[in-house]
Each structure stands twice: as C-alpha cells, then as structure tokens.
ZANU-85205 format. One line per field, with one value per residue (C-alpha): residue number from 1; x, y, z. Coordinates in nm, 3 decimals. Each point is the difference from the previous one (the first is absolute). Example, Ala and Ser with C-alpha at 12.3 -4.5 7.8 and 13.67 -1.06 7.14 Angstrom:
<lodos>
k: (1	2)
xx: (1.230	0.137)
yy: (-0.450	0.344)
zz: (0.780	-0.066)
</lodos>
This chain:
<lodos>
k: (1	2	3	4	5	6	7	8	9	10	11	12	13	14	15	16	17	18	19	20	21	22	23	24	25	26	27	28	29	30	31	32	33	34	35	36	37	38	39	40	41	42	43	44	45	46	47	48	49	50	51	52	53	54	55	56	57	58	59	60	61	62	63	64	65	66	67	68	69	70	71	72	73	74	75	76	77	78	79	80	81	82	83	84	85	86	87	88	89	90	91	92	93	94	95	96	97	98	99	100	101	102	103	104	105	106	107	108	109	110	111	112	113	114	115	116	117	118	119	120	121	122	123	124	125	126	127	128	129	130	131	132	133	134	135	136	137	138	139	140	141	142	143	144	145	146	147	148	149	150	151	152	153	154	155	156	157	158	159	160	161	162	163	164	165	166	167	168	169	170	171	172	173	174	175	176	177	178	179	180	181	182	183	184	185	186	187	188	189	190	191	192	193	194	195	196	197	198	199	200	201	202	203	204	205	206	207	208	209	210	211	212	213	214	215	216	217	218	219	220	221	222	223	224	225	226	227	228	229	230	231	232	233	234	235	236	237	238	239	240	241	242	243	244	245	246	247	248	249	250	251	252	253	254	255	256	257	258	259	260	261	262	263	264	265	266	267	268	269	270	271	272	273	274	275	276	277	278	279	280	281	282	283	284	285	286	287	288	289	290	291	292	293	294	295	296	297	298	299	300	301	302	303	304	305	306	307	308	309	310	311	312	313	314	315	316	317	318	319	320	321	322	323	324	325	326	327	328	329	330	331	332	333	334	335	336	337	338	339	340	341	342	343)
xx: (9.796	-0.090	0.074	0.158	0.006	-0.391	-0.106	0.251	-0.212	-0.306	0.081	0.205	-0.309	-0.294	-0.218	-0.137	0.285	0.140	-0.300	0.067	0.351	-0.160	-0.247	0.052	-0.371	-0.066	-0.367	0.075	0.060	-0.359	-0.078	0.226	-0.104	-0.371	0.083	0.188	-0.319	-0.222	0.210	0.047	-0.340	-0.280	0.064	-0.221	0.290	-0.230	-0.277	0.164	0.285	0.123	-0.173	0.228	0.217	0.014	0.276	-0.050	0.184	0.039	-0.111	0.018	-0.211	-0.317	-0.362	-0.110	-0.373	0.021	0.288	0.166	0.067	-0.374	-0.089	-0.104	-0.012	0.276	-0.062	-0.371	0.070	0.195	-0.212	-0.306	0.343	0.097	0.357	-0.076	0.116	0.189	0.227	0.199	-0.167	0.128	0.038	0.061	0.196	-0.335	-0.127	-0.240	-0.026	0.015	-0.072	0.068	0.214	-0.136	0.159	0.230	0.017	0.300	0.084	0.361	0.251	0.203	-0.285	-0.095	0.427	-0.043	-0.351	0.169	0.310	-0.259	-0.201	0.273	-0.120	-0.048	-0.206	-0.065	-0.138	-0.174	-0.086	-0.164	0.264	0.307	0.104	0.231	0.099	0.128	0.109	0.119	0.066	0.198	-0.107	0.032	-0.157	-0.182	-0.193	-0.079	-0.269	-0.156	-0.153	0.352	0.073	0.322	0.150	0.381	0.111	-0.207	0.249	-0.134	0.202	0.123	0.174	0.382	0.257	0.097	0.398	-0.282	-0.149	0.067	-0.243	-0.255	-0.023	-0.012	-0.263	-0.196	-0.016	-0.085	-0.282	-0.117	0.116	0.021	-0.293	-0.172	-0.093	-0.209	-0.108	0.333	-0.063	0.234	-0.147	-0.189	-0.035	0.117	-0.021	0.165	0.234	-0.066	0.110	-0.228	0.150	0.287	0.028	0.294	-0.183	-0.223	0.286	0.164	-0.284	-0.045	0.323	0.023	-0.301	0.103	0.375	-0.144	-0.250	0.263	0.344	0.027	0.333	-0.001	-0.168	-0.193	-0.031	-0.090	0.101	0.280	0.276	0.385	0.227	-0.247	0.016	-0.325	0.071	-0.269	0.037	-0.281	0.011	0.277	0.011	0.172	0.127	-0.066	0.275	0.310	-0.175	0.070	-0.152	-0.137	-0.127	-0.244	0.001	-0.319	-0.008	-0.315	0.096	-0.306	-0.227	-0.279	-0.241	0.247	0.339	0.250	0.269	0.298	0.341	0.138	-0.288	0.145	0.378	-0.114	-0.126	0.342	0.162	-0.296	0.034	0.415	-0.064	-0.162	0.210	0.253	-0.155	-0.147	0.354	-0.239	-0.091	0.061	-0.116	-0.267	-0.162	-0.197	-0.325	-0.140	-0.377	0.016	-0.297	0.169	-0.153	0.306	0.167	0.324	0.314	0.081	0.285	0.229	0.219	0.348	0.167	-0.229	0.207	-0.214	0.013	0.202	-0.337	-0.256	-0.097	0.187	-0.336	-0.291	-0.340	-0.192	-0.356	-0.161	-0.348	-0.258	-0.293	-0.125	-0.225	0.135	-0.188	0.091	0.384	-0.078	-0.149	0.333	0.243	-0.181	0.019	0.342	0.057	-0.235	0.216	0.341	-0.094	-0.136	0.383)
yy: (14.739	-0.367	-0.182	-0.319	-0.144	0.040	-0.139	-0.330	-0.014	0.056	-0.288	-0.300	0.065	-0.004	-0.309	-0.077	-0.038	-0.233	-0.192	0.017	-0.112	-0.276	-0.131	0.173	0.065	0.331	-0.039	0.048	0.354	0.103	-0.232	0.140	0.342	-0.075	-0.188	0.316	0.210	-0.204	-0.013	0.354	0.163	-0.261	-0.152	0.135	-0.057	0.111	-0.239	-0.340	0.005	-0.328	-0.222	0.174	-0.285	-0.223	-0.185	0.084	-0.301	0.106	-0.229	-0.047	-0.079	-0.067	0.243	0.107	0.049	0.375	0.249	0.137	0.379	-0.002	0.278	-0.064	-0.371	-0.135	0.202	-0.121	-0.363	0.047	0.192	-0.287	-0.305	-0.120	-0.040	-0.065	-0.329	-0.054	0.304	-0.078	0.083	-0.161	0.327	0.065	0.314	0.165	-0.039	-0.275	-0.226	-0.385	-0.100	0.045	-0.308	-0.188	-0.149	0.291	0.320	0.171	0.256	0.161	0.042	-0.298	-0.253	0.217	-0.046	-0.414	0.040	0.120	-0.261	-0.258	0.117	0.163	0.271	0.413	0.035	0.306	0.039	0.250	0.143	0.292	0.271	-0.257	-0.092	-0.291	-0.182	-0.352	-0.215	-0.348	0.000	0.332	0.343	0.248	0.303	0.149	0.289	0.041	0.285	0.062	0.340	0.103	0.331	-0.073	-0.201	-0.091	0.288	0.280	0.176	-0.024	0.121	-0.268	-0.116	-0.060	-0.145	-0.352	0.070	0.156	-0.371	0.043	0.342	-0.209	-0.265	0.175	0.198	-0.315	-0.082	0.303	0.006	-0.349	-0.226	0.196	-0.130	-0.130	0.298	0.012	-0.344	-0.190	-0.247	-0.227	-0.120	-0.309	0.068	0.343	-0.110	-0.274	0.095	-0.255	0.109	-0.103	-0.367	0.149	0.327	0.022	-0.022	0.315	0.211	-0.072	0.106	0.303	0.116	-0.043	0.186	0.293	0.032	-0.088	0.328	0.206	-0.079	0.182	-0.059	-0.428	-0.277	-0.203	-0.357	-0.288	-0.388	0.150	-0.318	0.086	0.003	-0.272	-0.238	-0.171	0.274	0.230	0.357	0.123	0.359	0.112	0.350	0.090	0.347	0.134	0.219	-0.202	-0.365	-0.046	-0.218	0.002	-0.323	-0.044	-0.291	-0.004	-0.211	0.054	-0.167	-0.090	-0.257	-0.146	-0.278	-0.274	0.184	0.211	0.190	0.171	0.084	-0.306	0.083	0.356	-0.130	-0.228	0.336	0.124	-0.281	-0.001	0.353	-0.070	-0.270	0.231	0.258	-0.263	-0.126	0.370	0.150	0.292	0.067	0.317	-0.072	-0.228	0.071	-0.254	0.120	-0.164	0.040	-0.086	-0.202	-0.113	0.027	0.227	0.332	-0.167	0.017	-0.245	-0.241	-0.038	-0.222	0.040	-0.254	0.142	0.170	0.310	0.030	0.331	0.199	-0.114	0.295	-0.008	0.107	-0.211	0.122	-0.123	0.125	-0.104	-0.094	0.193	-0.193	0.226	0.309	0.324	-0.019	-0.351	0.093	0.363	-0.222	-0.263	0.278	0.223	-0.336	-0.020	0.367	-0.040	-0.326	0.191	0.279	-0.226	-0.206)
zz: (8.588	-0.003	0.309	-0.109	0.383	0.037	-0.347	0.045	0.365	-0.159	-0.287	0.248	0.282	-0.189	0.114	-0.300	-0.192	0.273	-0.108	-0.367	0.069	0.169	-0.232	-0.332	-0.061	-0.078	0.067	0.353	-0.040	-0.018	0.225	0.286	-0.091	0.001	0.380	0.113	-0.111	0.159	0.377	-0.057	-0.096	0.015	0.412	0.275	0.259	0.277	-0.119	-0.066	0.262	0.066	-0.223	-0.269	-0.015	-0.364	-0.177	-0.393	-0.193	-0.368	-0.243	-0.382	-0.262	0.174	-0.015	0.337	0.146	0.167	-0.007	0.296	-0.172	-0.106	0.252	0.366	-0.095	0.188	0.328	-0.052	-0.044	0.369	0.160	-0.138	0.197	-0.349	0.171	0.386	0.008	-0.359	-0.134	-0.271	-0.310	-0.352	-0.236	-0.332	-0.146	-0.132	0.376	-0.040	0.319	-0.150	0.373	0.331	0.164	0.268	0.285	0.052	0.163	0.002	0.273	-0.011	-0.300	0.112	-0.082	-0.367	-0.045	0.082	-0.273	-0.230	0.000	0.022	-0.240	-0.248	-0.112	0.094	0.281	0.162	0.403	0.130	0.317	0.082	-0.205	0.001	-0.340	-0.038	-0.316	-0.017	-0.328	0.023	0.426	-0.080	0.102	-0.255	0.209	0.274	0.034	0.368	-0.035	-0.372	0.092	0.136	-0.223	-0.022	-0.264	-0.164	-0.184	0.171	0.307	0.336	0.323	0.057	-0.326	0.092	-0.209	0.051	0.140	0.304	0.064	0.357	0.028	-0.236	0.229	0.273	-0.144	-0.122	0.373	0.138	-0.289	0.003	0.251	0.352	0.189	-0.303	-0.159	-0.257	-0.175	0.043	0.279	0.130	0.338	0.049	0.377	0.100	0.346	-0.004	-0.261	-0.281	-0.371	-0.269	-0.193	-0.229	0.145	-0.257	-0.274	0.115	0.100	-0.348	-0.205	0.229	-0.041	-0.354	-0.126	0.219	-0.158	-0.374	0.061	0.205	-0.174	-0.363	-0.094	-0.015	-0.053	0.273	0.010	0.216	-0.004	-0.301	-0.107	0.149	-0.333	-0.169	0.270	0.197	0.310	0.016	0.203	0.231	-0.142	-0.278	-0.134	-0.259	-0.167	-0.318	-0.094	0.217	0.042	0.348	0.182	0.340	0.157	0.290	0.212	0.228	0.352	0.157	0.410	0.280	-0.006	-0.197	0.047	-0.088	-0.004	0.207	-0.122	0.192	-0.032	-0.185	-0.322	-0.004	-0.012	-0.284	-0.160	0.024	-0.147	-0.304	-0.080	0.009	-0.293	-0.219	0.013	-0.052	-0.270	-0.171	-0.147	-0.097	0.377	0.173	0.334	0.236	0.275	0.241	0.101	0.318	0.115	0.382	0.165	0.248	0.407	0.061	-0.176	-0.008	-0.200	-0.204	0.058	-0.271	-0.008	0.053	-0.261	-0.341	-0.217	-0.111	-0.426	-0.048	-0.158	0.301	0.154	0.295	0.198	-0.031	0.039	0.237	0.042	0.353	-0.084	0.233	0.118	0.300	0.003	0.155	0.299	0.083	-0.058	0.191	0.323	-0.011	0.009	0.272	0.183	-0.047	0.093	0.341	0.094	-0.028	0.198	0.262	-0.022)
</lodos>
C-alpha cells in the first residue's frame, strides 16, 4: 500500500527542489546530485579536517578552468592551500570553478547567508559534513551531517508525528544540544559562558533539520509568511492530511559578546508567538522554545499583565544550556554536600 504521508515528505523536503523552486533552472539538478556524490563518496574526512571549509557561489553562463567533481581534484587543490586564505569559489552548474574570490573568507553559515544576499544568487557553504543552502539572504536548507544515513522519508526511531512536538524537541535536545553534542556548538567561551553572535540563528536551523528528517506526517519550514503578511515564523510545521499548523517561536537567553538577554526577551517571545497565532486562523497551537545561557538555572519571570493567546502551550520549554563537564559539576556538589554536613 502506498504511503501517501511519506511520498508528500519525500516531495515538500527534498533540497533540490527547494532550489528549483528558487531559481527555476533545472540544470541545477545534476549539479546538486553530482555535489551530494562528491561530499558523500569522494572526501577523505580524516585527511582534510578543518580546512574543509568553501563557499560555492553558482554562476551562469561562464567556462571554468578545473572541475571540482573531476576526481580527487578538489581535495587536492586544498590539500596543495588553494583556499587557505580565500574560500569562496565562483561555480558553474557543470562544476567548473570560474575563480576563486579574493578578499574573503567565509567561516560560519551566517556570513555564506549575508554572501549570498549580497551577492544574489545560490550559494552553498560548507564545512566539514554541514550542508547549508542559501538563495537570495534566504535559507532554503541544511543538512547538518551528509554521511548521516538517515534521510526524509526513511523511518528512524525516532520519527514522531508532529501533534508529539513536545517529545521531538525534547528529543532534539537530548540528541543535539545537551552539552554540545555532536557538531552543534553554541559556546564561544564555555567558561565564561559566552554564546556564539546569533545564537538564534544556530538553534533555529538545528531544530529545523531535525523535525524536517524526524516528522513524517507535515511539512517543515523556516522564516514561512503568517497569512501573506511580512511576519515570518522561526519554525512552522504543517500537516498533510488536516493542515494544522504548529508554530515555533525560538528565544535563545545568556549572553554574547555584545548582548544580554533575560527575562524581558523571553516575555517578548510570548507576546510574538501570541501575534501569530493571532494572525494564523489555520493554527492549532504554539509553543515558545527557550535555550537558557544564562549564569543561573532559573525560572523565568513572566509577567503578570500578558495575556497568553488561547493556543500557546501553556508550558514553555526551556532547555538550560550546560557548559560544565561532569567532573567539574561532580566536585561543586560534593562541596556543597561536605559544607552541609559540616552546618
């Protein structure tokens, strides 16, 4: 029996028809399929490490000098410092490098997003297995581990419907976010507790590619328009067979090199996520998701005078971000324990 559910997931998630919706050049088909190839069979991981990092900005209707899918040539031409100091390469759909751009070297996903506004056009960065896809200042999808087995449409333990956001999130944390595991990282200075510059940002794409891979009854989104309007939702999912709509609103709290968040940005959260459930008649619920940085493991304050929208989850989820090892945190609380029993 054909499972309708899986092959809507299968059509709404693929990446490169997000492109094609994008750009309308059907060229870019073999092109992304060639790049997946390439990321997926042709990279010595082990061997090139951290100078795997390149922006690829696609270009049209201009011959190149070398191809990047002409085999071992790319991880060659970084192994030889092609891109040490300059890493954005001008690329056209056959492959062909046109040139690499000087001046530049781009270094997280929220500089390849500001390239590719600047530059308008697709650009896709690349770091080490992370996949992330960018058209116009928009992102159109992330792929935080290309030799990750798992992909939409094939069932994994932890697929859950979307009404079961709560578990998925919760899971997503568990998975991804608790103590930085695996390659999400989130911490400038663990120490000191500094978030990375628009810790937001990472948490949203986080989030996102884990409940477009895990949920396989909806539709995942990010930055998606309330009712036609300029407001944009952090995360949106949306059914296939009812077309209800959940809404995420992330609030990531702490401190970062030039800002501090607290209670108030969370209560501003609050009243967001009310608005666009206010202005989303399609909504079924929204839930406020809160990544804490903060010194402190501390409840949040809300305030008294809000008037909560009538489908916000009446229990925010707040996720205290660990920065401590298990040993450090072991040696505090036998402190603790040694000074009470002294008292």
């Amino acid at each position: 029996m054909i499972d309708k559910n899986k092959i809507l997931k299968i059509i709404t998630s693929s990446p490169i028809l997000k492109v094609l919706k994008e750009t309308q050049k059907i060229e870019l088909v073999r092109f992304y399929n060639m790049l997946e190839a390439l990321l997926k069979m042709d990279i010595p991981y082990g061997e090139v490490g951290e100078k795997f990092v390149f922006c690829i900005a696609l270009t049209f209707g201009e011959q190149g000098k070398w191809n990047i899918f002409q085999k071992g040539e790319l991880v060659r031409k970084i192994k030889e410092g092609l891109l040490n100091d300059n890493n954005i390469i001008s690329i056209n759909p056959k492959g062909e490098v046109i040139k690499i751009i000087t001046g530049t070297y781009i270094n997280d996903y929220v500089e390849a997003e500001r390239l590719s506004e600047k530059q308008s056009q697709l650009v896709f960065f690349i770091k080490y297995m992370e996949v992330h896809l960018f058209m116009n200042g928009k992102a159109i999808y992330c792929i935080p581990n290309i030799m990750r087995p798992s992909r939409v449409g094939v069932e994994t333990p932890e697929i859950l419907p979307a009404r079961e956001y709560r578990k998925l999130i919760t899971n997503h944390h568990n998975r991804h976010v608790y103590k930085e595991k695996g390659s999400f990282k989130y911490w400038r200075n663990k120490l000191k507790r500094i978030l990375k510059d628009k810790p937001e940002i990472q948490f949203n794409k986080n989030l996102y590619s884990y409940l477009d891979l895990n949920i396989p009854d909806g539709h995942v989104d990010r930055g998606a328009t309330i009712s036609g309007m300029d407001d944009r939702t952090d995360i949106r999912i949306m059914t296939f067979e009812r077309g209800e709509i959940y809404i995420i609103e992330i609030k990531c709290l702490g401190k970062t090199d030039s800002t501090e968040y607290s209670d108030d940005w969370a209560n501003e959260g609050l009243i967001q996520l009310g608005e666009y459930l206010k202005d989303e008649k399609d909504s079924k619920t929204g839930v406020l998701v809160l990544y804490d940085g903060r010194i402190k493991d501390e409840k949040i304050n809300w305030h008294p005078d809000i008037k909560w929208h009538p489908k916000i989850d009446k229990d925010p989820m707040r996720f205290f971000l660990e920065s401590e090892s298990a040993s450090v945190k072991a040696k505090k609380i036998y402190s603790k324990i040694k000074k009470r029993k002294k008292n």
